[in-house]
N, C-alpha and C positions, 0 to 999 in steps of 0.2 A: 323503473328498474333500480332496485340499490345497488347504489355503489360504495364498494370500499377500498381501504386502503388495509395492506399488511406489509409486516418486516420479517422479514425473518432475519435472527440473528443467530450464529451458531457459539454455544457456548464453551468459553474459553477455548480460544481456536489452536493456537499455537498448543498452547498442552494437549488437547485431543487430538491433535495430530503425533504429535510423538507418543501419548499413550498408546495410539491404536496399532504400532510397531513393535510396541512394547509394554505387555498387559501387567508386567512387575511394577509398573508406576501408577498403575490405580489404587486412590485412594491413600495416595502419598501426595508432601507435599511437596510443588514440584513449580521450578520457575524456569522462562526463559527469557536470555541475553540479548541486547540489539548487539550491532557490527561489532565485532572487536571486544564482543563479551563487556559492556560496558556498563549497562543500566540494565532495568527488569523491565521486560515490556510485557511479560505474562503470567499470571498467577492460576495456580490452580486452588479451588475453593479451601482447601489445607492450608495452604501459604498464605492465602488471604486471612483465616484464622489465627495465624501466626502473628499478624501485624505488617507483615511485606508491606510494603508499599509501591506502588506505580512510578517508573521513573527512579526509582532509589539504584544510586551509582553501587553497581559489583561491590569495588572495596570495598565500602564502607559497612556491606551485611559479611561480608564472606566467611568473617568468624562465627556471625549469628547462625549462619544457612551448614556449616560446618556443626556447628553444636547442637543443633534441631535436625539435623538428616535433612534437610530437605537437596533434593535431587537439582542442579542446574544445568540446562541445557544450552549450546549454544544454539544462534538463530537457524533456522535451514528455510531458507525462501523458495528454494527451488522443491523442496516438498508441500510447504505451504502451496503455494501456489498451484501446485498439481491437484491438491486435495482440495481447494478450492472451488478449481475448475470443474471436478465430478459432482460438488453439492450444487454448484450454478447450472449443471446441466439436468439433472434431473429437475432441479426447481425449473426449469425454462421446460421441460416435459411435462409438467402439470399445468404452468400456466403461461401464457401468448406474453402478458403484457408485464415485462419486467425491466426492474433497472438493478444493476448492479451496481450498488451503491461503495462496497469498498470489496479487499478481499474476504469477509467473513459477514456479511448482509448483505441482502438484497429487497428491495420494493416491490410486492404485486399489487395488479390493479385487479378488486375481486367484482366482478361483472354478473348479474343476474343468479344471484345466491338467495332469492327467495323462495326456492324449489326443492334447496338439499339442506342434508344438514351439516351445517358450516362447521362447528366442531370435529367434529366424524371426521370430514374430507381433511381438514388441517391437520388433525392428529395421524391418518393414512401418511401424508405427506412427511409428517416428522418420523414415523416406523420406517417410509423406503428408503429415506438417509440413512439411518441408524443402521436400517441390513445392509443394504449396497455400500456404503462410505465408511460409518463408522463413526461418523460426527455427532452429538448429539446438539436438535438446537431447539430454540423458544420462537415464537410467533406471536406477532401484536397483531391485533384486529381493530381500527377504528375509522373516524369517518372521514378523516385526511393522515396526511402522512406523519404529522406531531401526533394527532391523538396516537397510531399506530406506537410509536416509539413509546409512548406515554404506558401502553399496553403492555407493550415488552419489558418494559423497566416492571411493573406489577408481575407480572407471569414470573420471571426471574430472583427478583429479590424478595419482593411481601409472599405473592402466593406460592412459589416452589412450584411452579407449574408448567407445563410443556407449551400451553395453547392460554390467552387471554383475549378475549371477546367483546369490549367495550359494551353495557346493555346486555349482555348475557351474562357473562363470569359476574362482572360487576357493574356497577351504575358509573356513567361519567362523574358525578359528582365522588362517589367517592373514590376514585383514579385520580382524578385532578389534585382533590384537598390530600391526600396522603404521597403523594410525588412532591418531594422538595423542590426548591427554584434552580438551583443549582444540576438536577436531570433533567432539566427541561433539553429536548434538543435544539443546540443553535444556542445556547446562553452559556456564555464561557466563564471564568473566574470573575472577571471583571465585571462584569453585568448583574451576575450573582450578589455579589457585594453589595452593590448599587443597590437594587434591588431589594437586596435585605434588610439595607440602610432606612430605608423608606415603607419597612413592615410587610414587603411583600415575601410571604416563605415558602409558597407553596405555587403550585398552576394553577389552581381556584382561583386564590387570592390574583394571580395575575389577567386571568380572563373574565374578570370583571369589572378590570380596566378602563380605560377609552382609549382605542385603537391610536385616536388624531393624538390624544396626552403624551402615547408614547412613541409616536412619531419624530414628536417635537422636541420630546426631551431624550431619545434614547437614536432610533432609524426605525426607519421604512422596515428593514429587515425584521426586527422585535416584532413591529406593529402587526407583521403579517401573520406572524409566530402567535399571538396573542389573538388575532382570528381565526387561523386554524384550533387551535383549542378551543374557539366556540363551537368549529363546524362548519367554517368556510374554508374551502379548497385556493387553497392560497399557492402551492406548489403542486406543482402537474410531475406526473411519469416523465423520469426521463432515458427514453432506452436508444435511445440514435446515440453510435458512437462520432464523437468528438472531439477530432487530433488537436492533441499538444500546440500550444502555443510557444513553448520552449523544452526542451529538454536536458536535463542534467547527469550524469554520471558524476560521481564523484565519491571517496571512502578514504578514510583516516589509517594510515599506514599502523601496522601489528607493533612499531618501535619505529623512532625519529628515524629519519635521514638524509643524509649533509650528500652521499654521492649522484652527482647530473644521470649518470646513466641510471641506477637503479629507478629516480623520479621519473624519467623518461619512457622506462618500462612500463613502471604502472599507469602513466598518463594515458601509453597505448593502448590498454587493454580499458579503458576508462573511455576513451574514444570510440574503440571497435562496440562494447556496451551500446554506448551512444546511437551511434549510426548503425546499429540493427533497430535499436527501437524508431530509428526517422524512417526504414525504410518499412517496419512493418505497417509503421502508419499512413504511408504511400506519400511521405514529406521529403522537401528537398532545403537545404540551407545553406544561407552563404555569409553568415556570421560567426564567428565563433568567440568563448572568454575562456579564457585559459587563469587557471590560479592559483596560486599558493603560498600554505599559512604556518608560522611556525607556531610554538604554545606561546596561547594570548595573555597567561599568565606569569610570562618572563620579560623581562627589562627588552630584551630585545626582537619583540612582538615584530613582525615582518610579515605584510599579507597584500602581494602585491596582483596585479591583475592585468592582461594582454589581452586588448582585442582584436582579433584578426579578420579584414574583409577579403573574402575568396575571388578570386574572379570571374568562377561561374555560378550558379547554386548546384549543391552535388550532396549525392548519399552517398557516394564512395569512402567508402571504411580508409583505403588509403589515401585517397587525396586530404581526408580531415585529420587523419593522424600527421601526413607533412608539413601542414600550416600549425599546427598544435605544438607540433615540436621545437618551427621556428619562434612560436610565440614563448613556450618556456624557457627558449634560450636570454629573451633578451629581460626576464623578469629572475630569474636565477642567480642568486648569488651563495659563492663559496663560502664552504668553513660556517651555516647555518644552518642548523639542526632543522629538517622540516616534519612536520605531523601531517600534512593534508594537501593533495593537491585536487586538480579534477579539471571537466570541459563545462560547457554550457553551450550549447547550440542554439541562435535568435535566429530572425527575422525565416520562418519557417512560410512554406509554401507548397502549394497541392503538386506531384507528380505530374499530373495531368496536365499542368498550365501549361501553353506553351510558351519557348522560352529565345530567346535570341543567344546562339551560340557563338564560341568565339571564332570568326573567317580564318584568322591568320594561326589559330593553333591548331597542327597537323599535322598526323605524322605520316601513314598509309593508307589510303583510300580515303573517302569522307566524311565529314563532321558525324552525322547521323549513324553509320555502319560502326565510327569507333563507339560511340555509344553506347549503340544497341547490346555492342560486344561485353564492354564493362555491366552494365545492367546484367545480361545472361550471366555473368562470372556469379556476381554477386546475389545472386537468386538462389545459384547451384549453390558456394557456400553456403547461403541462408537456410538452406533445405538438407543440407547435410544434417550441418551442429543442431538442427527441430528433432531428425530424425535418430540420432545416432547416437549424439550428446552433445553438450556445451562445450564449444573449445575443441572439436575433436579437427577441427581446422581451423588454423590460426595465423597470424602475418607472423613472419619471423623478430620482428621489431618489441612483439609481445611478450616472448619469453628469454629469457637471457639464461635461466637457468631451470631445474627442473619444480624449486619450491624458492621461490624470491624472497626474500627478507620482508618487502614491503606490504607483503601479503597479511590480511585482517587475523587478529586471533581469535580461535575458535576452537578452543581445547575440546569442547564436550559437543560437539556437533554430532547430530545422526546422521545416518546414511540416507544418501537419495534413492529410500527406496522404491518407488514409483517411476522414476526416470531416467536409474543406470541399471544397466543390465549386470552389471558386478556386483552391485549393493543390493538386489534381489533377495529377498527372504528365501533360506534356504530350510526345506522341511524334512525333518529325519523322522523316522519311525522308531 
C-alpha cells in the first residue's frame, strides 16, 4: 500500500481572509498588522513585489505603504480563526487522518492511492475550499512530511501551481537540488548559515550527508530532517489533541500606563482569557505569574514578576483573577509608565484527577455540591460568550469603562464578519 504524506497550506491566509469580505482588495497590495498594528505579519503577493518585508515594524514603511497604496489592515483573529476552522473541516471531510498543524496548514496521511488519480482528487479538494470558503490553497505530495513541505514550497513559488506531486509534477531530485537550505522545514536562520558556511545550499546537497555527521555536529533533530528527505519516515501524524503545558494571556497596552486600576482591568480580562482556554482544555492550575514591563529601552527598564501558589487547583475565572490581583499589587509601583502586563498559568493538571479538597473551607452545604455549583456557573457562561459572542458576559472587574485606554490599537481592523451578528454582511439589491 503506498503511503503518503501531504500539506496543505492556504495561501496568504490573513489577506485571503480579508479579501474574500472585501473583493475591492484583489489584486492590490495589501498587508496585515500583529497586536497593536505593530509589524507586518502578512503580505499579499503585490506587497511582496513591492519589497515589504516579513516582520518590518509599521513605522518604519507607513510612509512607504502610504505612497504605493497599499491597503493596511489591522489583525482580526477572531475572523481568522473562524475561516480557519471551515477550511479544517472540510479537509477533515475528505480525509480521516490529519493533523492540524497551525492555523492555515494542515498534514494528511494519503492511504491506498494507487487506484485513483491523485492529482484529480487533490485538485477537487482545492475547488471545494475555493466554492465553500473562499480560501485559495497549494498542496505538497511527498513520501514524508519534509518531502511534503519540500512540495509545497515548489507548487507555490518555482511552479505557480495549485497541486505538487513529488515523482509526478517533478523528480525528487530536482525539488530537492532547486529548494534552498534556508526552506528547508525545521532549519532556522542559524543553521542556514552554518550550513551554507560549510557549502551546503540546497536539500540535495544536504541529503547526501551522513545522518551520524550531523547528529554530531549539528542534533538529533537535523539528522532526522536529513532522513526524511531521503524517504524515511522520521515524524509520524500527529492528530491526538494535547493540553497545554502552560498557558499565557498577555498584550501590550494601545499607549503607556502608570494608573493601578486601569493595569488591573486589563490584567482581568487577560486572566478571564486565560482560564477559558484551561477550562476548554478540561485543565485545572494552581500556579500562577503575574508580570509587568515597562519600555526596555528607557533608563528606567522595570520588569518585575509575582508568583502566586493557589491553595486549591481551580479553573475558576474568579478565583484567578483574585490571586492575580493580589500578585500585581505587591510588584506595582507608582509614577512608572507601564507598556505590558499579563498571566501565565503552570503546574497544570487533567480535570479528571482526583483531588483532595480543602475540609475546613465552607460555606453552605458540602465541599463537592459547592463545586459542582461553581463548575455549572461557569459552563453556562462558557456557552453563552461560544454562542452569542465574546464578552457578551463578563465579571464586572473587567470593565471599568465602555472603551479602556489599555486596549490594543487597531485603527483598520475588519468586522467579525462570521461571528457577530452585527458585522453580518448586509446585501442590497
Amino acid at each position: 500500500m503506498t503511503r503518503l504524506f501531504a500539506i496543505i497550506d492556504c495561501n496568504n491566509f490573513y489577506v485571503s481572509c480579508e479579501r474574500i469580505f472585501d473583493p475591492q482588495l484583489k489584486h492590490k497590495p495589501v498587508v496585515v498588522l500583529s497586536n497593536n498594528d505593530g509589524c507586518v505579519i502578512a503580505r499579499s503577493n503585490e506587497a511582496k513585489a513591492l519589497g515589504i518585508e516579513m516582520g518590518a515594524p509599521y513605522f518604519k514603511i507607513q510612509a512607504f505603504c502610504q505612497r504605493q497604496n497599499i491597503v493596511v489592515k489591522s489583525s482580526n483573529y477572531t475572523l481568522y480563526g473562524d475561516m480557519s476552522n471551515r477550511v479544517m473541516h472540510i479537509i477533515q471531510g475528505f480525509e480521516p487522518n490529519v493533523e492540524l498543524y497551525s492555523i492555515d496548514e494542515a498534514f494528511i496521511e494519503l492511504l491506498g492511492t494507487n487506484h485513483i488519480n491523485l492529482k484529480k482528487y487533490l485538485m477537487h479538494l482545492v475547488k471545494t475550499i475555493k466554492q465553500y470558503v473562499g480560501i485559495p490553497i497549494a498542496i505538497g505530495v511527498g513520501e514524508t512530511k519534509t518531502l511534503a513541505k519540500v512540495a509545497v514550497f515548489q507548487a507555490k513559488k518555482r511552479l505557480q501551481q495549485a497541486v505538487c506531486i513529488l515523482n509526478q509534477t517533478m523528480t525528487y531530485e530536482q525539488a530537492l537540488m532547486t529548494t534552498p537550505i534556508e526552506e528547508i522545514w525545521g532549519i532556522g536562520r542559524r543553521w542556514a548559515k552554518a550550513l551554507t558556511y560549510r557549502g551546503i545550499l540546497n536539500a540535495f546537497d544536504l541529503s547526501r550527508l551522513s545522518p551520524e555527521v550531523i547528529r554530531r555536529q549539528f542534533s538529533m533533530v537535523l539528522a532526522n530532517t536529513l532522513r526524511e528527505l531521503r524517504g524515511y519516515v522520521c515524524l509520524h501524524l500527529e492528530n491526538k489533541f494535547t493540553p497545554k503545558k502552560n498557558i499565557m494571556s498577555s498584550k501590550s497596552f494601545g499607549k503607556t500606563q502608570s494608573d493601578y486600576a486601569t493595569i488591573a482591568e486589563a490584567l482581568s480580562n487577560y486572566c478571564a482569557r486565560a482560564s477559558e482556554k484551561l477550562r476548554a482544555q478540561g485543565s485545572l492550575t494552581q500556579q500562577l505569574q503575574v508580570f509587568l514591563t515597562t519600555n526596555r529601552f528607557k533608563q528606567t527598564y522595570y520588569a518585575p514578576c509575582a508568583q502566586i501558589r493557589l491553595p486549591q487547583y481551580t479553573n475558576d475565572t474568579r478565583t484567578i483573577i483574585r490571586f492575580a490581583k493580589a500578585g500585581l499589587k505587591k510588584i506595582f509601583k507608582p509614577g512608572l509608565s507601564y507598556q505590558k502586563t499579563g498571566v501565565l498559568l503552570c503546574d497544570l493538571i487533567s480535570q479528571d484527577i482526583p483531588l483532595q479538597t480543602d475540609l475546613f473551607n465552607f460555606e453552605n452545604g458540602c465541599v463537592k455540591d459547592r463545586l459542582d455549583a461553581k463548575q455549572r456557573t461557569l459552563k453556562v457562561l462558557d456557552k453563552i460568550n461560544q454562542r452569542y459572542a465574546k464578552d457578551i458576559l463578563f465579571l464586572a472587574c473587567q470593565r471599568m469603562q465602555h472603551t479602556s485606554p489599555w486596549m490594543m490599537r487597531s485603527e483598520n481592523r475588519s468586522r467579525c464578519y462570521t461571528t457577530r451578528w452585527e458585522d453580518i454582511i448586509e446585501v442590497k439589491n
